[in-house]
Structure formats: structure tokens, C-alpha cells
C-alpha positions as a Markdown table, in Angstrom:
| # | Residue | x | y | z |
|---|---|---|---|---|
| 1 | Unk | 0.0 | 0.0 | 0.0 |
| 2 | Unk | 1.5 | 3.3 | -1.1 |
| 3 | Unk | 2.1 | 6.1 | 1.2 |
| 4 | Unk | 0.6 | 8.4 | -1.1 |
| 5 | Unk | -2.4 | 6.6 | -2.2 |
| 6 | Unk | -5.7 | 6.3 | -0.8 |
| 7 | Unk | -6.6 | 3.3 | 1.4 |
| 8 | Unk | -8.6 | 0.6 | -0.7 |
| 9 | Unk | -11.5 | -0.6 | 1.3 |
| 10 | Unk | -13.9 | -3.5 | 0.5 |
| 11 | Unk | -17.4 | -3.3 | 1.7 |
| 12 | Unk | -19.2 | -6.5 | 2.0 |
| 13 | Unk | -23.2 | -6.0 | 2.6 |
| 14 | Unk | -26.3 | -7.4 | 1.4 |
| 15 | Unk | -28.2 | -4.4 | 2.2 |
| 16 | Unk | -28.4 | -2.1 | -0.6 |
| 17 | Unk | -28.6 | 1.3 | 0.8 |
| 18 | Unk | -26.5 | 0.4 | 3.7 |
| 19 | Unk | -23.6 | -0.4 | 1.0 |
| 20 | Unk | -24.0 | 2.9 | -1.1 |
| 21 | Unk | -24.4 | 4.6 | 2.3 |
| 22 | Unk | -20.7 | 3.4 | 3.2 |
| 23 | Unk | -19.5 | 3.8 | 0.0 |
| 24 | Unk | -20.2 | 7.2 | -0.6 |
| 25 | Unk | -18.9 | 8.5 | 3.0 |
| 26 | Unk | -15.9 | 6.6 | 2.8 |
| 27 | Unk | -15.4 | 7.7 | -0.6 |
| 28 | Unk | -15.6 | 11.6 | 0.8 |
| 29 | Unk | -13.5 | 10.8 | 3.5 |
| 30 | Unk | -10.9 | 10.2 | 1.3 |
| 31 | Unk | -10.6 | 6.2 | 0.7 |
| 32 | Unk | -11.1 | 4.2 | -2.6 |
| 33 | Unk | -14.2 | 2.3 | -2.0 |
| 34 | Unk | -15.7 | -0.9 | -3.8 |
| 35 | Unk | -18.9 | -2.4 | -2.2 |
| 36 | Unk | -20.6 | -5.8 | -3.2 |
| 37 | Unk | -23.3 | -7.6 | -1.7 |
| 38 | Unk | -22.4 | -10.9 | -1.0 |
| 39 | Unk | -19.6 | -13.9 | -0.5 |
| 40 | Unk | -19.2 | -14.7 | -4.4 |
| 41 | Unk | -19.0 | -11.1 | -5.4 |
| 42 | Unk | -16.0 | -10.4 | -2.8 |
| 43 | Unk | -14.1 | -13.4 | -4.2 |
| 44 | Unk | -14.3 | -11.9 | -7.8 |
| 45 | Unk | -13.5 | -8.7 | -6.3 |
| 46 | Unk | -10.6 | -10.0 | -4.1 |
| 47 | Unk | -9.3 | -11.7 | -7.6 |
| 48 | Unk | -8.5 | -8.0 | -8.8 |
| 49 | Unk | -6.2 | -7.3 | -5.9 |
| 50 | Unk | -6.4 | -7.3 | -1.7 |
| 51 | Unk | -7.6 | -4.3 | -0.3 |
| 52 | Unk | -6.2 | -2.3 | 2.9 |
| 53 | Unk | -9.3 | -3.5 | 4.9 |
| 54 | Unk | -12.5 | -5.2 | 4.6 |
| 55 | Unk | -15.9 | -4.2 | 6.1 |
| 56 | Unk | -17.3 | -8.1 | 6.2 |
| 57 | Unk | -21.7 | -8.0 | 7.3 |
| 58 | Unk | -22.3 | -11.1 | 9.3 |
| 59 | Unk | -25.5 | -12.0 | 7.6 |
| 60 | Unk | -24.7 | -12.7 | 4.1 |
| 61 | Unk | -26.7 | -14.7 | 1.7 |
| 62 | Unk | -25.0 | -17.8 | 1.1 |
| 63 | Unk | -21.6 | -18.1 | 2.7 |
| 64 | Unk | -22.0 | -15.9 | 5.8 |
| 65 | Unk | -19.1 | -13.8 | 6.6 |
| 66 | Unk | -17.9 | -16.2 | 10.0 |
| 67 | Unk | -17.3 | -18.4 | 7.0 |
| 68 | Unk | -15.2 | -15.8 | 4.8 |
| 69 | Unk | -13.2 | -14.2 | 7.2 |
| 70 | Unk | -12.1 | -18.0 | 8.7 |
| 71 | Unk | -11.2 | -18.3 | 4.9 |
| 72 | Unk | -9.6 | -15.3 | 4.4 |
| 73 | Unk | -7.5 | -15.7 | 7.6 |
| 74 | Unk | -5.9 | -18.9 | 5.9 |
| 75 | Unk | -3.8 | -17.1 | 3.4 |
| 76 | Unk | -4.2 | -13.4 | 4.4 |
| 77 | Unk | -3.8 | -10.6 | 7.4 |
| 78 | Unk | -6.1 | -7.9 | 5.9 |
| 79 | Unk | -7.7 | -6.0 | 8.4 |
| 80 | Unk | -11.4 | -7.2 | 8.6 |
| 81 | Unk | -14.4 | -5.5 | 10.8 |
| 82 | Unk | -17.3 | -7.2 | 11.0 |
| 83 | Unk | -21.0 | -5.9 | 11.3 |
| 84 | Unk | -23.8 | -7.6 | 12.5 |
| 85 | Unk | -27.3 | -6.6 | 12.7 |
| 86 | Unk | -27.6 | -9.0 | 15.8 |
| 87 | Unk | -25.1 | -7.4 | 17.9 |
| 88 | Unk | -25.2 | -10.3 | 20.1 |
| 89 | Unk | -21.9 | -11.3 | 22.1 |
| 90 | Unk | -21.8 | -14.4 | 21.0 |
| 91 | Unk | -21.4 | -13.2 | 17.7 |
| 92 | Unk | -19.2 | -10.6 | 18.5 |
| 93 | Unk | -17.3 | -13.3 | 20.2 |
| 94 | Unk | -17.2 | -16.3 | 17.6 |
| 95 | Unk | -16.4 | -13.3 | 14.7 |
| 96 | Unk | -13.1 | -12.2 | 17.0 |
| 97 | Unk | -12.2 | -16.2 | 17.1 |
| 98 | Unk | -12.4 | -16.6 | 13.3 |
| 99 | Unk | -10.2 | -13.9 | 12.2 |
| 100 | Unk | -12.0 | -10.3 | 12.3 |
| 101 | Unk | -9.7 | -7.3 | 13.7 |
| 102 | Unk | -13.0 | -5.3 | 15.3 |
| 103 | Unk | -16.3 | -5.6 | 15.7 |
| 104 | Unk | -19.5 | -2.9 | 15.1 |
| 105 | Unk | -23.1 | -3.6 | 15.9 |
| 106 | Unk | -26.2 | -2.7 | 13.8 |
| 107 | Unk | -27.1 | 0.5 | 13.7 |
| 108 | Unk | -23.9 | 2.3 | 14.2 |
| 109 | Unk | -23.1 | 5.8 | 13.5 |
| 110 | Unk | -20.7 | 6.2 | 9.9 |
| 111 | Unk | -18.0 | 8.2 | 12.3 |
| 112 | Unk | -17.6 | 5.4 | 14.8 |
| 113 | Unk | -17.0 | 3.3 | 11.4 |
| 114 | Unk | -14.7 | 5.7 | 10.5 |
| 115 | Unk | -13.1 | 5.7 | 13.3 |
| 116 | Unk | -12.8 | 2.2 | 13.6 |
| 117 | Unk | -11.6 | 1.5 | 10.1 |
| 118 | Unk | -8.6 | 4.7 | 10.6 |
| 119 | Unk | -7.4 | 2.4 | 13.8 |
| 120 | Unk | -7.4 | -0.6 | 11.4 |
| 121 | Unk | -5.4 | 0.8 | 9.3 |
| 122 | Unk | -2.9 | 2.1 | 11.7 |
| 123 | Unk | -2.1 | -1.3 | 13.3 |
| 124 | Unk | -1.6 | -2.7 | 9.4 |
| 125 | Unk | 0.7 | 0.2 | 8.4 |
| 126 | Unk | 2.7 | 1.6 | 11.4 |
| 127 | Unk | 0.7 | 4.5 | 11.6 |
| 128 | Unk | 2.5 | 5.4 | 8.0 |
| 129 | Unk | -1.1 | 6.0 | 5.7 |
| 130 | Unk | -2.6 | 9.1 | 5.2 |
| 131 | Unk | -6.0 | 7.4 | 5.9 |
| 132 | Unk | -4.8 | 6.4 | 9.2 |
| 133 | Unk | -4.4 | 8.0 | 12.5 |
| 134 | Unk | -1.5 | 8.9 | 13.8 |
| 135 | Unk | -0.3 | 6.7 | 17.4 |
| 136 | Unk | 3.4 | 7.6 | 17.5 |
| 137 | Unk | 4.2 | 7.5 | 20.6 |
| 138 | Unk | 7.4 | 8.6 | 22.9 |
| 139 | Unk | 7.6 | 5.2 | 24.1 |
| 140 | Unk | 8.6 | 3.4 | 21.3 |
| 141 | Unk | 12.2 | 5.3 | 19.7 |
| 142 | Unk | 13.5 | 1.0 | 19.3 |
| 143 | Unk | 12.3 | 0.1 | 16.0 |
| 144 | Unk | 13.3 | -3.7 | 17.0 |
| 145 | Unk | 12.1 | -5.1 | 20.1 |
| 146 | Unk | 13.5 | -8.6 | 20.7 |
| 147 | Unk | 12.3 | -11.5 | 23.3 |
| 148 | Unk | 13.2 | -15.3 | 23.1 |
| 149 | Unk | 13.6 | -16.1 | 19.2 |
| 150 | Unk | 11.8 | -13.6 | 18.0 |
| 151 | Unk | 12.6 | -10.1 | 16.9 |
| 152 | Unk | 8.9 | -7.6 | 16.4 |
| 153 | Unk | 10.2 | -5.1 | 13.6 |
| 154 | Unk | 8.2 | -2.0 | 14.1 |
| 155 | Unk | 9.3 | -0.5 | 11.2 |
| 156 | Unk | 8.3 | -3.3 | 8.6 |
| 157 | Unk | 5.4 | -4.2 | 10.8 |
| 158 | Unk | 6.3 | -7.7 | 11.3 |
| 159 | Unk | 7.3 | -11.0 | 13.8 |
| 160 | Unk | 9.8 | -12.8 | 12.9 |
| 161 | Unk | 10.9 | -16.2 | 14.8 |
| 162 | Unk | 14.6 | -16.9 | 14.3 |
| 163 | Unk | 14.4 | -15.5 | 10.5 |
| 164 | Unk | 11.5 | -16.3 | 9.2 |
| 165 | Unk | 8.3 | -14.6 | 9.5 |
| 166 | Unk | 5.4 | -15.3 | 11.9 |
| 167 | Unk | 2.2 | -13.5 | 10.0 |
| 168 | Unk | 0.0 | -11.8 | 12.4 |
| 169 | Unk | -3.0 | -9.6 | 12.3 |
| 170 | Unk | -2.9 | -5.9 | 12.6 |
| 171 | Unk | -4.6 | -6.6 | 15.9 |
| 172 | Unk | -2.4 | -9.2 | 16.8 |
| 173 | Unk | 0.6 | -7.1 | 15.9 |
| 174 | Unk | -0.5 | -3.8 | 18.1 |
| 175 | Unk | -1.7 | -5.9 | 21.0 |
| 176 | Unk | 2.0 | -7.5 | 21.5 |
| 177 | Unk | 3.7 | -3.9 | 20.5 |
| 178 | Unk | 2.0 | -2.9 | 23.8 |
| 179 | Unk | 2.8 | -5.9 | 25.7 |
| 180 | Unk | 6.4 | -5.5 | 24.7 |
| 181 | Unk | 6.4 | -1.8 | 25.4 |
| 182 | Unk | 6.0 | -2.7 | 28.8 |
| 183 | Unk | 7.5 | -5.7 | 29.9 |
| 184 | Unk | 6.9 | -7.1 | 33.3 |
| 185 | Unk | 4.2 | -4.7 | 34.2 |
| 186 | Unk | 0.4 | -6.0 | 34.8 |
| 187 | Unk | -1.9 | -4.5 | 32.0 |
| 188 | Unk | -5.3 | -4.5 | 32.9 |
| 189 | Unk | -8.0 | -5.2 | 30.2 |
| 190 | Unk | -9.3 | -1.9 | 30.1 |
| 191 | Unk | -5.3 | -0.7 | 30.2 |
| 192 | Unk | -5.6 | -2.5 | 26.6 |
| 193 | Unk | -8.5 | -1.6 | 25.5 |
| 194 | Unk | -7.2 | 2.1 | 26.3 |
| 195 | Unk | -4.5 | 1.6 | 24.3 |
| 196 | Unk | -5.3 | -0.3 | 21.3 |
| 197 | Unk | -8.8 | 1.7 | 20.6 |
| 198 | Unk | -8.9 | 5.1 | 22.7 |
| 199 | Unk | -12.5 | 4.3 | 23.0 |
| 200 | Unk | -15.0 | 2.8 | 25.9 |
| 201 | Unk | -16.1 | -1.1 | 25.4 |
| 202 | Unk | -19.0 | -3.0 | 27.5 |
| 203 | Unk | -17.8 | -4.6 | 30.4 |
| 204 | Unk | -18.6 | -7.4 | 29.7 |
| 205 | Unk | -16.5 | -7.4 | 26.2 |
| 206 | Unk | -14.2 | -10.4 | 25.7 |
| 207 | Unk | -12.3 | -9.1 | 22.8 |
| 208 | Unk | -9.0 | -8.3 | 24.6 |
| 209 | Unk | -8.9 | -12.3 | 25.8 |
| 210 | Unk | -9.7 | -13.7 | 22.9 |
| 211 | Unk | -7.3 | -11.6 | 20.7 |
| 212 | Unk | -4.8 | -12.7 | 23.5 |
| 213 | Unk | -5.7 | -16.2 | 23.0 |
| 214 | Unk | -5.0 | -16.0 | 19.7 |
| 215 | Unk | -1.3 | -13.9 | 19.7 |
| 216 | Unk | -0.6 | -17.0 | 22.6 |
| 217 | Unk | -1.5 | -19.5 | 19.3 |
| 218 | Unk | 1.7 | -17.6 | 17.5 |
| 219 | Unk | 4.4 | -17.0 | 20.1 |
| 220 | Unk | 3.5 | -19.5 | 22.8 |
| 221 | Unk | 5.6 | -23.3 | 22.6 |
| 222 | Unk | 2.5 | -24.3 | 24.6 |
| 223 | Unk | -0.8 | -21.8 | 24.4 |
| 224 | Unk | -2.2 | -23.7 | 27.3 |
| 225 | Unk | 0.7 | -22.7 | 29.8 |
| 226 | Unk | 2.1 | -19.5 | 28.5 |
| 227 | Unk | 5.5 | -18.3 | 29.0 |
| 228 | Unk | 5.6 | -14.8 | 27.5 |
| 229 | Unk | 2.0 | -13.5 | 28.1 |
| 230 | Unk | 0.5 | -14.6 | 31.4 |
| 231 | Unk | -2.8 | -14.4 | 32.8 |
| 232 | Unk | -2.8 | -12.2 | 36.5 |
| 233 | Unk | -5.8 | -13.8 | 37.5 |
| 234 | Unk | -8.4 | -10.9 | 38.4 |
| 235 | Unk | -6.0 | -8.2 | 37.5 |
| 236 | Unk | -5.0 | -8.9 | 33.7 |
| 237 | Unk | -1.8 | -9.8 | 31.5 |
| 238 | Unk | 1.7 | -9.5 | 32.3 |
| 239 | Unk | 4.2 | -9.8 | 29.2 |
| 240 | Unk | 7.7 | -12.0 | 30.5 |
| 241 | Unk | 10.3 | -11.2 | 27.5 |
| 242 | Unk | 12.6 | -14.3 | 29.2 |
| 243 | Unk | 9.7 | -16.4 | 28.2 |
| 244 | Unk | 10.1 | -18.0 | 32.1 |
| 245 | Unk | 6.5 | -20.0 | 32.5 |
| 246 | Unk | 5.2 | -20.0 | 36.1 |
């Protein structure tokens, strides 16, 4: 994705109006918008090139979009948020487990989609497009942070594990920037939520532990006894860089 160019976004809806909606404030804020209206037309669409980001509805005739973004996560780190009309957790929950970055519930407000899509972007490009908003931060003037085998290149927005690359998602990649911007400290979940989204969640949202599940899935020897992020049980995560299991 060029510097200079404006982010392409897919929008994936069945809902007529809601997709010309999207597509035409998108478009005047500045991104390069194509919108279809179901699972077959994204594949012909994602045949012409992968966008910066997806917007993937839930409810989707034919393949529903749990089913597309688990497919899309098997060969690609795009940034996907998903709507749903439901705005139940459980789908909330299951569409975090499958792949999506975020998560907006039916009816939503077009700036809170904004919003959303601009922190998307940020986590896949280092803050670098002019879509995105800007998160440099003081904290960070390493552009290589290094624990066990693994080296997290800031710069080029990427893991790597003795060499060779360990793909993550935009999400995954600005969850363990923060973790390994402070290293033994306890982070509480709404420390992280703070931090990766500047914005309140309901407290009852389990989107920080599953997207901490699934960062333990790529850095962890054994997910089920971690050794770099550990659960504080009733206060939140702490991030060990020796990789020391307790």
C-alpha cells in the first residue's frame, strides 16, 4: 500500500442502501471504495487485488461472513471488521475467534465506522497512511524489540521467529507492540482496551482475551501454559520477554 495513495477498502453487505451509504462516506472521506453484496461477489473482487481492509456484514446470503473471514484468515492478514445486525456477544465473540480485527453492531453511526476503520489501518501500516491516524508514541524510539527467538520489527510491521516470519493480524501485531512496550508490568484489560482503541467497550466485552488467545497461538511453545503473556488472574496480563513459564 503506497504512502501516497488512498486506502482501498472492501465493503461487504447485502443491504443495498446500507452499502451505497458506506461507499459514498468513505469515498468523501478520502478512501477508494468498492462495495458488493455478498460472499461470491468479494471473491471476484478480491481476484482483482487485496484491499487495505474489509468491512465483512455477518448475515450474508449464502456463505455468511464467519465463513469468509475463517477463509480469508488462511492465506491473508487484511484487516477485517465485521458488522452484524444482531449485535449479540456471541457473535461478537465467535467473529473475533475466526479472524476479524473489530467488531460494530447494527445500527452504528458512519464516524464510529470511520473511526474504527482509521485504527485498522494504523495497526496494518505503522501509523504510515494518510487514511490512518497517527499513534506515535514517545515510548517506542527502538524500531526492533527482541524476546526469546523472536525479533517484532516496528518498522516493517512484522514478527519474525529466528528469521522467518510469523504473520499476524494488525490486531495481533498492536496488542504485542503494547505488551512489549511494557515488559513485566500488569496490564489491565481496560489498560488495553485504552490503548489499542482510545474508546469505551462493554464490560462485559471479551475481545481483549480472545485476541490474546490468539497472539498465545503464535508466540506460545504451549498456548495452554504461556511463558511470555501470562494471565494475572483478576487483574489482567503480564508480558515476561525471558519467556520464564510460572
Amino acid at each position: 500500500m503506497s504512502s501516497s495513495a488512498p486506502a482501498r477498502i472492501l465493503v461487504v453487505d447485502d443491504d443495498p442502501a446500507l452499502r451505497d451509504l458506506l461507499a459514498e462516506y468513505l469515498d468523501a472521506n478520502g478512501f477508494a471504495v468498492e462495495a458488493v453484496g455478498d460472499g461470491a461477489a468479494m471473491r471476484r473482487a478480491l481476484g482483482h487485488g487485496m484491499p487495505d481492509a474489509i468491512v465483512l456484514d455477518l448475515m450474508l446470503p449464502g456463505e455468511d461472513g464467519l465463513s469468509l473471514a475463517r477463509d480469508l484468515r488462511t492465506h491473508s492478514a487484511v484487516p477485517i471488521l465485521m458488522l452484524s445486525a444482531r449485535g449479540e456477544e456471541i457473535d461478537r465473540v465467535v467473529g473475533l475467534e475466526v479472524g476479524a480485527d473489530d467488531y460494530l453492531a447494527k445500527p452504528f453511526g458512519p464516524r464510529e465506522l470511520l473511526a474504527r476503520l482509521r485504527a485498522l489501518l494504523r495497526r496494518a501500516s505503522g501509523g504510515t497512511h494518510p487514511n490512518a491516524v497517527s499513534a506515535k508514541s514517545a515510548e517506542e524510539p527502538a524500531t526492533e524489540r527482541r524476546f526469546g527467538p523472536f525479533v517484532l520489527d516496528l518498522e516493517a510491521h512484522r514478527l519474525l521467529r529466528a528469521g522467518v516470519e510469523v504473520r499476524l493480524t494488525g490486531a495481533e501485531f498492536d496488542l504485542l507492540r503494547i505488551f512489549t512496550e511494557r515488559p513485566n508490568r500488569v496490564l489491565s484489560r481496560d489498560d488495553l482496551v485504552d490503548r489499542l482503541k482510545g474508546f469505551a467497550r462493554d464490560p462485559f466485552d471479551r475481545s481483549i482475551d480472545i485476541r490474546v488467545t490468539r497472539l498465545r497461538r503464535k508466540i506460545e511453545t504451549d498456548p495452554a501454559a504461556p511463558a511470555y503473556v501470562r494471565t494475572i488472574r483478576g487483574e489482567g496480563y503480564l508480558f515476561n520477554p525471558r519467556g520464564e513459564a510460572t
